[in-house]
VMD Tcl script that draws the C-alpha trace (Angstrom):
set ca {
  {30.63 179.12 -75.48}
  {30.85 182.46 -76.32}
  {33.81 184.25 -77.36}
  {34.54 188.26 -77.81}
  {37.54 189.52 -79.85}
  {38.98 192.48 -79.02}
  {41.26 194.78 -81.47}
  {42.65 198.06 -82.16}
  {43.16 200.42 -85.26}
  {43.37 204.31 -86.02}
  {39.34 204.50 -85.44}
  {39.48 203.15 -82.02}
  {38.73 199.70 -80.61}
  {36.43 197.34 -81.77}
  {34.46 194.12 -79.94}
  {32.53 191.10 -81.81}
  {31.05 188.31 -80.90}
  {31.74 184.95 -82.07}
  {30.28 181.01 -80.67}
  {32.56 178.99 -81.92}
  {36.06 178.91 -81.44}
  {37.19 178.45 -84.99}
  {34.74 181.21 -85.91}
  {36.67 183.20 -83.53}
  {40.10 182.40 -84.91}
  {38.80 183.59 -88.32}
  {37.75 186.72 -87.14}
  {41.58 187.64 -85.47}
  {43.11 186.74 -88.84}
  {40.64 189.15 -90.77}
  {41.18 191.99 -88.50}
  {44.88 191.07 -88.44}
  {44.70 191.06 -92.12}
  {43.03 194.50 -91.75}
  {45.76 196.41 -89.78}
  {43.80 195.98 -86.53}
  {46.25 195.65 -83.83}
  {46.41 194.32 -80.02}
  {43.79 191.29 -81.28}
  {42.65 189.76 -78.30}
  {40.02 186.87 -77.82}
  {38.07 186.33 -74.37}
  {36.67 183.80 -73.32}
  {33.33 183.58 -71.84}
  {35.22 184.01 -68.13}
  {36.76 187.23 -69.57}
  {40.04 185.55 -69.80}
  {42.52 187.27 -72.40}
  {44.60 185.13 -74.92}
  {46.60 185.85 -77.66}
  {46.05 184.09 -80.61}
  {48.76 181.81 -80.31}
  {47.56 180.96 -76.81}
  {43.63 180.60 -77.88}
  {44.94 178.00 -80.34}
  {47.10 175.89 -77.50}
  {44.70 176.56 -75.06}
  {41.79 175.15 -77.28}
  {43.56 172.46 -79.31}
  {42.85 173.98 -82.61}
}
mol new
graphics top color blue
foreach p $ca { graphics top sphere $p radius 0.5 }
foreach p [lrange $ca 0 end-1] q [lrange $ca 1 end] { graphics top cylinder $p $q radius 0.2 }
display resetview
């Protein structure tokens, strides 16, 4: 599965790719950790989830 994070800072918006989930989790908390704002991860339905809702909703 496939998963695209979405974020936000002063530049403008940025989108990467991740496959795993945890992959994906480590990726919000760097961007996070970089001032990046709105962090959003999508699944591979284009379903939205914060990441306190990516975690419950995939059991990580």
């Amino acid at each position: 599965m496939t998963f695209i994070i979405i974020g936000l800072n002063m530049r403008g918006p940025i989108l990467i790719d991740c496959d795993t989930a945890i992959g994906a989790l480590e990726k919000v908390a760097e961007l996070i950790r970089n001032g990046y704002t709105n962090v959003l991860i999508a699944d591979d339905e284009g379903v939205q989830y914060a990441p306190c809702e990516f975690v419950r909703r995939f059991d990580l």
